[in-house]
C-alpha positions in Angstrom: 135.8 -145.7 125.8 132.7 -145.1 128.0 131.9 -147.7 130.5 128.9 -146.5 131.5 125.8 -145.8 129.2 122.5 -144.0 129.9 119.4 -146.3 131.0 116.6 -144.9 129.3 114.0 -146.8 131.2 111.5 -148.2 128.9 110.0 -151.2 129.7 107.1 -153.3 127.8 106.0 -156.4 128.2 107.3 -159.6 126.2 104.4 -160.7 123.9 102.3 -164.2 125.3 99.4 -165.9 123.7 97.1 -167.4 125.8 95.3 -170.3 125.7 96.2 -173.9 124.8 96.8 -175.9 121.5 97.2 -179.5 121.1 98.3 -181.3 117.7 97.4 -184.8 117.6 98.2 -187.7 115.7 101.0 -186.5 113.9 104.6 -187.7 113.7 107.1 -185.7 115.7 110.9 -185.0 115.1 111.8 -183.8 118.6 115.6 -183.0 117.7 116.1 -184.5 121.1 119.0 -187.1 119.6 117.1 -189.2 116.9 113.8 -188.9 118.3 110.8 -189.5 115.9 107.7 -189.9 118.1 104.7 -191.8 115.7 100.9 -190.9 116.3 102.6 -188.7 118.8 100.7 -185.2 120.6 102.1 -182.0 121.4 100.1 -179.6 123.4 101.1 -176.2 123.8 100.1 -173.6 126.5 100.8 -170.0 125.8 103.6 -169.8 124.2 105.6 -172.9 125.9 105.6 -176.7 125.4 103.3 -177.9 128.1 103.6 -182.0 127.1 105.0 -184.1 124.3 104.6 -187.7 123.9 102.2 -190.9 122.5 98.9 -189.9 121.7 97.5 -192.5 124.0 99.4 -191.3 126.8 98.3 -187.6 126.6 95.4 -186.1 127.7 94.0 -183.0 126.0 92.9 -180.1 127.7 89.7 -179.3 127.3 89.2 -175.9 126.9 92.0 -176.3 123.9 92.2 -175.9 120.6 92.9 -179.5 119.1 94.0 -179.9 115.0 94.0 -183.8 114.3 97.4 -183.7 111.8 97.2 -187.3 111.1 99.6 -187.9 108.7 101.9 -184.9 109.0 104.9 -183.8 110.6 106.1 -181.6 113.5 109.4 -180.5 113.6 111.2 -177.9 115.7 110.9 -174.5 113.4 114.2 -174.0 111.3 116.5 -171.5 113.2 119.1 -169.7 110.4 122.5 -168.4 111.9 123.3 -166.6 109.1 120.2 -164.2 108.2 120.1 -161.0 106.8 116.8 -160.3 107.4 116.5 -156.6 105.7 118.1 -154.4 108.5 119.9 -152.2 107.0 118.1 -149.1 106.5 117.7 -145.7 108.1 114.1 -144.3 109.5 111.1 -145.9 110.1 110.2 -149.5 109.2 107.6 -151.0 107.7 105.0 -153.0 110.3 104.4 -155.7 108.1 108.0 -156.1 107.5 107.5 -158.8 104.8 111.2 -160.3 104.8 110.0 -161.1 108.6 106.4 -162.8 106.8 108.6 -164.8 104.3 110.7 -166.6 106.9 107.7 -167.5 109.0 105.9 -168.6 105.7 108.4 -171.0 105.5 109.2 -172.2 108.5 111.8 -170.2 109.9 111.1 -169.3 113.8 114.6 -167.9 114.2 117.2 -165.6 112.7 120.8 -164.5 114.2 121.6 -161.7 111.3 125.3 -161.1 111.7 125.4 -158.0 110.3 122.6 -155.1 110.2 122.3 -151.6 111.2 122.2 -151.5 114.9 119.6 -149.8 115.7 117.2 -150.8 112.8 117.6 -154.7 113.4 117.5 -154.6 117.4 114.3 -152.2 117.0 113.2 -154.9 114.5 113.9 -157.3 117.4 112.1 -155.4 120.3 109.0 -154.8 117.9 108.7 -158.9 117.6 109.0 -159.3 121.1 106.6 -157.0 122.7 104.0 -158.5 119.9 103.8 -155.3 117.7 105.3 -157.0 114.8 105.1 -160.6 113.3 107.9 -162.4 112.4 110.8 -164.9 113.4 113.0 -164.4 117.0 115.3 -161.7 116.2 119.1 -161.7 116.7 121.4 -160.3 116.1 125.8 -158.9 115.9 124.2 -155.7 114.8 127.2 -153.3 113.2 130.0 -155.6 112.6 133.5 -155.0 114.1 134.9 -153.8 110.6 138.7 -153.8 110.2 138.9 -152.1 106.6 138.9 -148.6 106.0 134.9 -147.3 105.6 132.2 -145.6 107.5 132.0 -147.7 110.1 135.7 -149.2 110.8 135.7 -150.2 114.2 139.0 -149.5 114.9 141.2 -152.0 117.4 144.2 -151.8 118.5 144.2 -152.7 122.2 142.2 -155.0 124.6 140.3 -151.8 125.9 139.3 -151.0 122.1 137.9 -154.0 121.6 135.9 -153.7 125.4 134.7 -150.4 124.5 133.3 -151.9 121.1 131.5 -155.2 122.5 130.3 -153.1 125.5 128.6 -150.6 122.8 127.1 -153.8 120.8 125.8 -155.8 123.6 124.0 -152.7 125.2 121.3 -152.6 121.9 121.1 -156.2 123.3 123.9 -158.1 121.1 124.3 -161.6 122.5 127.0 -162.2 119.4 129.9 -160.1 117.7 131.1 -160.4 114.2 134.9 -160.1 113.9 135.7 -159.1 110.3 139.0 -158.1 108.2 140.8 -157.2 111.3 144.0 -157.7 109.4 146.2 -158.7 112.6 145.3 -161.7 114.2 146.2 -160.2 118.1 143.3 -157.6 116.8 140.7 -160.9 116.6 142.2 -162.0 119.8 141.8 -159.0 121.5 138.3 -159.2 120.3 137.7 -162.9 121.5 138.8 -161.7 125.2 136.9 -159.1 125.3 133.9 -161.0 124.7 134.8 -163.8 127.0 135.2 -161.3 129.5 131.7 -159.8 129.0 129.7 -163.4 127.6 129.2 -162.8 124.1 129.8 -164.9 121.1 131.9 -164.0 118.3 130.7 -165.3 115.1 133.8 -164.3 112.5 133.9 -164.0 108.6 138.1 -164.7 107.4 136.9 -163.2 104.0 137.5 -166.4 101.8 140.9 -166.5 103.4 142.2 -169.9 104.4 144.5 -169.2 106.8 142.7 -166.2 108.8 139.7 -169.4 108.8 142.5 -171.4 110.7 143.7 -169.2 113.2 139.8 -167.9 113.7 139.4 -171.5 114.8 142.9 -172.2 116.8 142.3 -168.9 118.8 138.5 -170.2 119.8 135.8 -168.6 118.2 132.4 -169.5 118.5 132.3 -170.6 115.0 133.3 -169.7 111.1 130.7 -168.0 108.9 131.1 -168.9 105.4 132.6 -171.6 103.8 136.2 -171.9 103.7 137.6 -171.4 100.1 139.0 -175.1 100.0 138.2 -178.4 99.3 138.2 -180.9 99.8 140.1 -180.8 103.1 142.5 -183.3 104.4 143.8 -185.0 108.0 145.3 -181.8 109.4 142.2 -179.8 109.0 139.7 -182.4 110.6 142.0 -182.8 113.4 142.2 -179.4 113.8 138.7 -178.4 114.4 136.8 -181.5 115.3 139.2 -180.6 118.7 138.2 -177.1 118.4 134.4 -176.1 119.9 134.5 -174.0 116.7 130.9 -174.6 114.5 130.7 -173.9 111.5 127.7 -172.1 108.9 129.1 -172.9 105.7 125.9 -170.8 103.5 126.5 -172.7 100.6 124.1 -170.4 99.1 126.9 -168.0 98.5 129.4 -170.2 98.2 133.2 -169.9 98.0 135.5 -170.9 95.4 132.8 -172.4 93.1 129.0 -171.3 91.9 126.6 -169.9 94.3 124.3 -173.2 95.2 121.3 -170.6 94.5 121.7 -170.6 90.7 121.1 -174.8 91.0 117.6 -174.1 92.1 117.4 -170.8 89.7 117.7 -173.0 86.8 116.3 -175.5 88.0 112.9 -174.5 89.0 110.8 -171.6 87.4 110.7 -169.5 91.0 109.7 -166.7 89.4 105.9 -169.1 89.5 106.0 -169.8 93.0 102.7 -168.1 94.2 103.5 -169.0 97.8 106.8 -166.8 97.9 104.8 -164.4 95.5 102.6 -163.7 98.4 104.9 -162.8 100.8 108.1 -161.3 98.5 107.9 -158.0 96.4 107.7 -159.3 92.6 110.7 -157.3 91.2 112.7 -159.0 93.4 111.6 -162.4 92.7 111.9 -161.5 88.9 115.1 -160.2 88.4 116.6 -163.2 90.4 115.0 -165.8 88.7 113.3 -165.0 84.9 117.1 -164.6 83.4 118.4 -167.7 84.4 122.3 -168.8 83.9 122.9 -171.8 82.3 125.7 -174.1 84.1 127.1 -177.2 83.4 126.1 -179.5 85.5 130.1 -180.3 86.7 130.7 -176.8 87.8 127.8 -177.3 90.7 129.7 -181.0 91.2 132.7 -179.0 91.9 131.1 -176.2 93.6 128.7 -176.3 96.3 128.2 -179.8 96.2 132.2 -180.7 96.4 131.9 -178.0 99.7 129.1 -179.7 100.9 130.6 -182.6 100.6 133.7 -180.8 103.0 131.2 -179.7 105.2 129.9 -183.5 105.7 133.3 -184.7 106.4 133.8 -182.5 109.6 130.1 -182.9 110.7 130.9 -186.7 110.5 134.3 -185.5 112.7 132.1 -183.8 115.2 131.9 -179.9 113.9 128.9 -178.9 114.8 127.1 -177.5 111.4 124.6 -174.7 111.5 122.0 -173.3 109.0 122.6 -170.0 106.7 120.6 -168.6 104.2 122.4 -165.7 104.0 119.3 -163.5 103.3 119.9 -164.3 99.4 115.7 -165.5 98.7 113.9 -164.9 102.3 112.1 -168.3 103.5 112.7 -170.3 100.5 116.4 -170.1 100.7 116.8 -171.6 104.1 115.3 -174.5 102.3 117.6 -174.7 99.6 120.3 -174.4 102.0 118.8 -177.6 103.8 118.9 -179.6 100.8 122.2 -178.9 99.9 123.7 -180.0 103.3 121.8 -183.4 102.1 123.6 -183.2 98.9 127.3 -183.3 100.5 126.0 -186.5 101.6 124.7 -185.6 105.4 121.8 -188.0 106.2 118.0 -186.0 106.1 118.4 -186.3 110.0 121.5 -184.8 110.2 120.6 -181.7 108.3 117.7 -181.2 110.4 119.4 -180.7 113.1 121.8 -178.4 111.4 118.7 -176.5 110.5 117.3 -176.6 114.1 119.4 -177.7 117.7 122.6 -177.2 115.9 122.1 -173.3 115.0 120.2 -172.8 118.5 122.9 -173.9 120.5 125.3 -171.4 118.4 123.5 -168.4 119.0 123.6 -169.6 122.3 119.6 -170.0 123.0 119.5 -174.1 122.9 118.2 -174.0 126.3 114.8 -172.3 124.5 114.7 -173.4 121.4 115.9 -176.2 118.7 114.0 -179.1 120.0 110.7 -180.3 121.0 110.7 -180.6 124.5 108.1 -179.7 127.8 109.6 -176.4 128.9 111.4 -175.0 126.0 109.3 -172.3 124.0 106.9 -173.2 121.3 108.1 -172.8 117.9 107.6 -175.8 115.4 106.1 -176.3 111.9 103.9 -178.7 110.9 105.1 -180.2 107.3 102.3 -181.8 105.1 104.8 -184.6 103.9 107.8 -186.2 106.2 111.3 -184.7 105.4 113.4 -188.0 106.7 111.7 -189.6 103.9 112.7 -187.0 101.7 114.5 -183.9 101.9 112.7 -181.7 99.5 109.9 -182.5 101.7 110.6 -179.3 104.1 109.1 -177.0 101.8 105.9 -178.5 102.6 104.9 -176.3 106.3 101.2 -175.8 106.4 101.4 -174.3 110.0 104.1 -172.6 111.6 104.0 -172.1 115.3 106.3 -169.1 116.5 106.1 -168.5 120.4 102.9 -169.9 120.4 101.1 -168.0 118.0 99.6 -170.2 115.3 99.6 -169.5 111.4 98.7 -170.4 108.4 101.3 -170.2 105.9 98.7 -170.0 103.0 98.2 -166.8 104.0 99.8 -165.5 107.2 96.4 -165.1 109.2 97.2 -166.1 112.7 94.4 -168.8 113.6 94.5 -169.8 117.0 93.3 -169.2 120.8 93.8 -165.4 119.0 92.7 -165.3 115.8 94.2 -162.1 113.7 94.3 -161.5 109.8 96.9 -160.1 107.9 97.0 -156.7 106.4 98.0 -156.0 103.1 101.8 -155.5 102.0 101.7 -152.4 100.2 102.3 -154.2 96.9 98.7 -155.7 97.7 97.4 -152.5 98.2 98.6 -151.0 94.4 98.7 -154.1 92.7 102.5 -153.9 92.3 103.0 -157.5 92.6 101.0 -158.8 89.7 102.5 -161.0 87.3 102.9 -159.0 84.2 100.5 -160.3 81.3 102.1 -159.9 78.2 98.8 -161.3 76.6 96.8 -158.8 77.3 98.8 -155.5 78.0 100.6 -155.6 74.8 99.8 -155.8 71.0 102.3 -155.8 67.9 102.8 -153.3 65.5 105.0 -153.6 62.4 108.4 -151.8 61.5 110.2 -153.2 58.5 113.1 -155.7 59.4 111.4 -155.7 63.3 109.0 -157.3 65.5 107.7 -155.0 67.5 104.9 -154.5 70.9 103.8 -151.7 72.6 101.7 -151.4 75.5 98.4 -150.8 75.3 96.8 -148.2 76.4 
């Protein structure tokens, strides 16, 4: 019930590039409405958007650094609400935190993790921002507000309990709650006025419940994490939270009531090939999600993600403001597949670009900063190879991604601009752990009656 914590008094500074960078000749998706800027310039200095517009009309510094992208795209970088980003663990961190490389490898500039170990994901946070660490902005619910029995139950049963928790969470630097399995709904709404009272968002999970999703969104909650477990939905539903300011992150990826949209691309594509998430993602990881593949009829994803997606197009259509989330299930790659299958419920490519940028800023409450391409807000963009409103698919195409001005390559995470920096190895670089396995030449056969047999070689 403390009010009143102890100020420790550390202070360091925020990280800032500086110098200036100019892209020219590319086309730019500002997510500023339906925006697309052709032979378009954007020049950055430090770590802010200095000037935006036709190339003609923009002069170029000229002490900057100046990539001609003819041909390419620029796009704000994707921002995932829902990101578990590899933040729950005790003692020290890793520096190259490569869940952190990942994300920026593909494009993500931004992750809200709704729920982490407090002290290991706001550290993670704090690391980013004073430049000792790479990766995306950090945010972050830290511990959840846990209504079930377990080590960390956060136990509410007055307005004062539910003060005492938010105060906790927002002095590690929370600018969100998550509400979860509080079994009474005046325990949620002593939550919600709590955080009204001291300006945090409540991001809630109803546990594939229906009705705890409905009341979530009648008692005003920022938004719903997770699908709901029904669809399609009708009238009453639509109504209901298209009046609502209630968002929504639907994570398809793990979806509810159906199969997880991450098996589609599973069996779809061999990932377990994919050198570019090779580089940045430990291999046994990689390999036990993807070499085993499950076989699905074709109708159960129809009836699964895609019939939610479907849902989720329907109230975006209405005016629910859809967000982003990955769901830490495949780190970088996955925000991509959770892209395309907002596209496959039938959103137009434009519309689930903005889910994936200015939509899931202006949920975590940081639209003023980020989300959109536009002189003043903070630099973070991606520069695609091929154009995504052409096709979707096309996102997993970023050659550069830009994240508070820094400039990298994604081919191999060496920072390359005004303050130019290679990357260290992951330690699966260092000991070789990551190699693909080569049957070929590690094994041979050896013969057993009625068995085919293969030992390793020595």
């Amino acid at each position: 019930m403390t009010e009143k914590g102890i100020d420790v008094g550390l202070i360091a500074k925020t990280d800032r590039p500086k110098g200036s960078i100019a892209f020219t000749n590319a086309r730019i998706i500002t997510m500023e409405n339906d925006e697309v800027l052709e032979n378009a310039t954007i020049i950055i200095k430090n770590n802010k958007i200095e000037a935006i517009g036709a190339s003609s009309e923009i002069s170029v510094p000229a002490n900057a650094t100046v990539l001609d992208v003819n041909g390419k795209t620029i796009m704000p970088g994707i921002v995932d609400a829902h990101a578990h980003i590899g933040a729950f663990r005790a003692g020290l961190n890793t520096k190259k935190h490569w869940q952190l490389y990942a994300n920026l490898a593909y494009g993500v500039t931004t992750a809200h993790d709704p729920s982490a170990n407090s002290e290991t994901v706001f550290g993670l946070s704090e690391l980013v921002k004073s430049g000792e660490m790479v990766g995306p902005r950090i945010y972050s619910t830290g511990f959840i507000l846990y209504g079930a029995d377990g080590d960390f139950k956060a136990v509410i049963n007055n307005l004062e309990d539910a003060r005492s928790a938010i105060r906790r969470t927002k002095a590690f630097g929370a600018t969100s709650v998550k509400s979860y399995n509080q079994p009474r709904r005046e325990q949620r709404q002593q939550v919600m006025q709590a955080a009204k009272e001291l300006g945090v968002n409540v991001v809630p999970e109803g546990g594939s419940t229906f009705f705890t999703n409905m009341t979530m969104i009648m008692d005003g909650h920022t938004g719903v994490e997770h699908n709901i477990p029904v669809a399609p939905v009708y009238k009453d539903i639509v109504t209901l939270w298209s009046n609502s300011n209630s968002g929504y992150t639907p994570t398809l990826i793990v979806n509810y009531g159906g199969m997880n949209g991450e098996y589609f691309y599973y069996e779809r594509d061999n990932v377990w090939e994919n050198e570019k998430l090779l580089k940045y993602t430990p291999r046994h990881i990689i390999d036990s999600r993807s070499r085993h593949r499950t076989k699905v009829p074709q109708e159960e994803y129809k009836n699964g993600h895609i019939l939610v997606s479907e849902t989720v197009t329907k109230l975006s259509n209405a005016g629910v403001k859809t967000n982003l989330g990955a769901h830490g299930q495949l780190q970088g790659l996955g925000a991509h597949w959770e892209l395309w299958m907002l596209k496959a419920g039938g959103m137009s490519n434009m519309e689930a670009l903005k889910a994936a940028t200015i939509n899931g800023a202006e949920y975590i409450g940081m639209g003023d900063e980020i989300g959109s391409l536009k002189v003043g807000k903070l630099a973070d963009l991606i520069v695609l190879d091929e154009n995504p409103l052409e096709n979707i698919e096309n996102t997993n195409s970023v050659r550069y991604t830009i994240i508070n001005g820094r400039l990298y390559d994604t081919d191999t995470m060496n920072e390359i601009g005004n303050e130019a920096k290679e990357r260290g190895k992951f330690y699966w670089e260092n000991n070789k752990y990551n190699q693909a396995f080569p049957w070929h030449e590690q094994t041979q056969s050896f013969s057993i009656p009625g068995c085919s047999c293969y030992a390793l070689k020595h």
